[in-house]
C-alpha positions in Angstrom: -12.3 -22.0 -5.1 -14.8 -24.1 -3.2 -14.7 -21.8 -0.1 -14.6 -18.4 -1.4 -16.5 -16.3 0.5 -18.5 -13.3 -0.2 -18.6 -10.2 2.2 -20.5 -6.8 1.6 -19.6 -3.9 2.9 -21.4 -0.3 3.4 -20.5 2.7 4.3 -22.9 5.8 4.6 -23.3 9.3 2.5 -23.0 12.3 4.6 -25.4 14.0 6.7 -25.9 16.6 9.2 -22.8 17.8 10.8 -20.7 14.9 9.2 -19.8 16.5 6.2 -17.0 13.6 5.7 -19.0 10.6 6.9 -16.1 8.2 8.1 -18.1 5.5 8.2 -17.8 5.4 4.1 -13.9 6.8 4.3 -13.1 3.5 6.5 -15.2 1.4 3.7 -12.3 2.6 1.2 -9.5 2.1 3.3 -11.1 -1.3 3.6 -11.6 -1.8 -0.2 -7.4 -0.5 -0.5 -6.6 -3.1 2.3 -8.6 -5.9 0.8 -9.8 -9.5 3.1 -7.5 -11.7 1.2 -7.1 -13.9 -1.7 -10.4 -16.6 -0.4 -13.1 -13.6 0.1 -14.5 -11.6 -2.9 -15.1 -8.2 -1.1 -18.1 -5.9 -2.3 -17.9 -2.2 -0.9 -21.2 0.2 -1.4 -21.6 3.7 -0.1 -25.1 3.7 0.9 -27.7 6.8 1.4 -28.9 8.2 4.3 -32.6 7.5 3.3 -34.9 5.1 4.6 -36.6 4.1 1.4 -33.2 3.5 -0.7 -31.7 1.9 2.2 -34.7 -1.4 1.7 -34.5 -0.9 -1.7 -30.2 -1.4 -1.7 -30.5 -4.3 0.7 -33.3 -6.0 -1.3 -31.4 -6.0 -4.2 -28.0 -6.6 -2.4 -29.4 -9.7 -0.3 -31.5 -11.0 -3.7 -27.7 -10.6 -5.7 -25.5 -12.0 -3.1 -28.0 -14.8 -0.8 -27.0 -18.2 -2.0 -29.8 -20.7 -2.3 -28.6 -23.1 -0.4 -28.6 -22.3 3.2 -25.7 -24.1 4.4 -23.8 -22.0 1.9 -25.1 -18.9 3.6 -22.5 -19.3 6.1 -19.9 -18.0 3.6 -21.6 -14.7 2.9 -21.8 -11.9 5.4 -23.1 -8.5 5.1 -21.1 -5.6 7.4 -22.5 -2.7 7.9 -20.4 0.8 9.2 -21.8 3.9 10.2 -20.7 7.0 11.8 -21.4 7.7 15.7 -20.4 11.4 16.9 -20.6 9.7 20.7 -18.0 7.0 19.5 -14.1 7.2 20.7 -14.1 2.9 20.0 -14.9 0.7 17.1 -18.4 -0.5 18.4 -19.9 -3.8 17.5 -23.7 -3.4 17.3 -24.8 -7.0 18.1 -28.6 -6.4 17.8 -31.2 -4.8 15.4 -34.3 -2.8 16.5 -37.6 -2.8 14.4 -39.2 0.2 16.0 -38.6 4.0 16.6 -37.5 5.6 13.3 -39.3 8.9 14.0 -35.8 10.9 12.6 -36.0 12.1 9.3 -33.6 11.5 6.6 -31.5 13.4 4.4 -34.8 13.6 2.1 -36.7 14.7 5.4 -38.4 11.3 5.3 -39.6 9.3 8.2 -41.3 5.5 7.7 -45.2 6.9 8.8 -44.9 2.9 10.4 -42.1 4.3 12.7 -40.6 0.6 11.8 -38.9 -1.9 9.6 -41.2 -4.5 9.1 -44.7 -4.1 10.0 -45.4 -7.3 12.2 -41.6 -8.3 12.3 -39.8 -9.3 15.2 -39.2 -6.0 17.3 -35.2 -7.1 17.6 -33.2 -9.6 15.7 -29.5 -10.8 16.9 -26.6 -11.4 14.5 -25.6 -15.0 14.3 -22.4 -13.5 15.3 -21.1 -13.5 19.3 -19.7 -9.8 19.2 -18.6 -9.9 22.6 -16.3 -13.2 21.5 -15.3 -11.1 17.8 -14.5 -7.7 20.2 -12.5 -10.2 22.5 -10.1 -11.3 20.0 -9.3 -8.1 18.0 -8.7 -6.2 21.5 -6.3 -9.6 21.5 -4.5 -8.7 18.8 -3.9 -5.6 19.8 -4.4 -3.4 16.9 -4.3 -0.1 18.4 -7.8 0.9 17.7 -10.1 0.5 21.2 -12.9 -2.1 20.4 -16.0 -2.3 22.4 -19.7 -4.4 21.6 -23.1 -2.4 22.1 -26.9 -3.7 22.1 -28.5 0.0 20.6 -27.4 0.9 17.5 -29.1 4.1 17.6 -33.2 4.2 16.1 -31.7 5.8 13.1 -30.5 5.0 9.5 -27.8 2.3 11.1 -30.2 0.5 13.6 -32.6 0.4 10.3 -30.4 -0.9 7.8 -28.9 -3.4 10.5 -32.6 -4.7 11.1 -33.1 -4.4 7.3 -30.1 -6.6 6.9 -30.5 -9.0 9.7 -34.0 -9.6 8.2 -33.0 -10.3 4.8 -29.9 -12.0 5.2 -31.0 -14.2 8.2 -28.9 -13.0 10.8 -25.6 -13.2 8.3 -25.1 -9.6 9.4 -23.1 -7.2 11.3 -22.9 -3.5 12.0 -20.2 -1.8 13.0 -19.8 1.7 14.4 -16.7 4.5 14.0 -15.8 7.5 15.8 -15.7 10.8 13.5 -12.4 11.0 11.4 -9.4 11.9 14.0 -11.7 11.7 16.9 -9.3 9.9 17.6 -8.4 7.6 14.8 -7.0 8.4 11.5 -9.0 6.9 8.1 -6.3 4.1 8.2 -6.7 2.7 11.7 -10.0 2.7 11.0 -9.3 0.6 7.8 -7.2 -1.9 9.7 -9.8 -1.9 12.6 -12.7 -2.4 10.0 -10.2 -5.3 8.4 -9.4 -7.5 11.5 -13.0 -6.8 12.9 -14.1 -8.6 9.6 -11.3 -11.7 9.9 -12.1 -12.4 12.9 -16.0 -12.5 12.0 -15.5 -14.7 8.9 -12.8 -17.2 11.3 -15.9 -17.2 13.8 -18.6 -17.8 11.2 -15.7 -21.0 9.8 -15.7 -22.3 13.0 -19.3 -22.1 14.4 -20.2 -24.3 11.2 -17.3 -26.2 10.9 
């Protein structure tokens, strides 16, 4: 199928007082739900460490980045990770390259504090989120959708740089309350789902 698209999707191991990260429990529902019969859907659940976070997305982006850059508009990366502040579905429209002082689940911290040394300190999706969170609040789902420009200094504003980076701003992150805090696993499937569609019918349209 000439316009089959590709579209990986993370979720995050547990850590700290998120002993069930939801983040990866919405990735499954996700992978049950599927994006339809035009998008072959890749799920990973991804660790939270800094070092095998760069070294998944290297190998990820190197797998899944066509060569051709106009074909690059059919693949999209979409990050989810857990936020105990979260009662929405947040769409994190930017990446930060500085701040990772937190350590990880090895008790790592990059001694940089950053992503890229001499990288841009903050790289934008190609993706509007305000326009994506407009028309899934639309469709009225029953999930609360809201867009946010700090995804945190941690392991998701790191792999969301990471991503950006690699992939050329063919990347999303997308933030989830804890599990029934308020939303069950399955809204947040159907959330993760539409907030997807509604990415890839952008991503058609802006280079149609």
């Amino acid at each position: 199928m000439a316009n089959k698209k590709t579209v990986i999707v993370t979720g995050f191991e547990p850590f700290g007082e998120h002993a069930v990260n939801s983040s990866w429990v919405a990735v499954q529902e996700l992978e049950q739900l599927g994006l339809g019969e035009t998008v072959d859907l890749y799920v990973y659940e991804v660790p939270v460490e800094y070092q095998a976070v760069r070294s998944l997305l290297l190998s990820l982006w190197n797998q899944h980045k066509p060569q051709v850059f106009k074909e690059l508009q059919n693949t999209l990366a979409v990050h989810v990770g857990v936020s105990g502040s979260a009662t929405a579905v947040t769409l994190e429209q930017y990446g930060h390259n500085n701040g990772y002082k937190r350590p990880d689940n090895r008790a790592f911290s990059p001694a940089s504090q950053c992503c890229i040394e001499n990288g841009p300190d903050c790289i934008s999706s190609v993706l509007d989120m305000d326009t994506v969170c407009k028309r899934v609040s639309d469709s009225d789902i029953g999930v609360a959708v809201s867009v946010s420009n700090d995804a945190g200094s941690y392991l998701c504003d790191y792999t969301y740089y990471m991503s950006l980076y690699r992939g050329e701003g063919h990347s999303a992150f997308v933030h989830v309350p804890p599990l029934e805090k308020p939303y069950c696993s399955k809204d947040l499937g159907r959330a993760l789902q539409a907030v997807i569609q509604e990415m890839l019918n952008l991503l058609e349209r802006d280079c149609a």
